[in-house]
N, C-alpha and C positions, 0 to 999 in steps of 0.2 A: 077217316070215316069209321064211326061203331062197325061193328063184329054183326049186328041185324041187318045191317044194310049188302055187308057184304056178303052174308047167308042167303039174297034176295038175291043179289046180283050172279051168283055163284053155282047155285041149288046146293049148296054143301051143308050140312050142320055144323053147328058150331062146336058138338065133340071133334066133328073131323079137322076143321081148321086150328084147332086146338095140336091138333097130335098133328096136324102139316110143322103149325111152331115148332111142338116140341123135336122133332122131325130136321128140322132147318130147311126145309124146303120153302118156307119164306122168313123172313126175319123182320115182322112189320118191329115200328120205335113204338116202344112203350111210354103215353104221356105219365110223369113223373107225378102230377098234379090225383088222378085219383088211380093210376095203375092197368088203367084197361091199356088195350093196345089200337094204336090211330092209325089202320090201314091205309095202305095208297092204292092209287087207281093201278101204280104197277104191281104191288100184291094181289089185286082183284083179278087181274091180266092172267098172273103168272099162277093162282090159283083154277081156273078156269082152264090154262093149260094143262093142269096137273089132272085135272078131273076128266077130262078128253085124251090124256094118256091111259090112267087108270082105266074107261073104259075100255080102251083099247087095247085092255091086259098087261101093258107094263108095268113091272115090278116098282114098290118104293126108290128100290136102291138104284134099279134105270134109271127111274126120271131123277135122282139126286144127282145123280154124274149129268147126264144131261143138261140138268141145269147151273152145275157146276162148268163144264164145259164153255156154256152159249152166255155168261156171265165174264164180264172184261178183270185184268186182274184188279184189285182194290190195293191202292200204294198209301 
């Protein structure tokens, strides 16, 4: 899904999803074809998360362990 849809989905701007990227706090696949990036419904999820911690005062670097933690290892 475009970066509009998930900005709708999210209430995030798209500087902030930007700097979640850059960030690693999600790591949507970039289509190769014209370079935007093709989010999934579990980056939408897992942004949404992020945004409900932030309100809730936790730090970037919290919610990066956090989500590094509740993330299975990758072989």
């Amino acid at each position: 899904m475009r970066i509009q849809e998930v900005m709708g989905k999210t209430g995030l701007s798209r500087r902030t999803i930007h700097y979640y990227i850059d960030q690693k706090l999600i790591i949507p696949p970039v289509n190769e074809g014209n370079g935007y990036h093709d989010f999934t419904e579990e980056d939408v999820q897992k942004l949404f998360i992020i945004r409900k911690l932030r309100e809730a005062g936790l730090s970037l670097a919290d919610i990066l362990s956090l989500i590094h933690i509740s993330e299975p290892t990758r072989r």
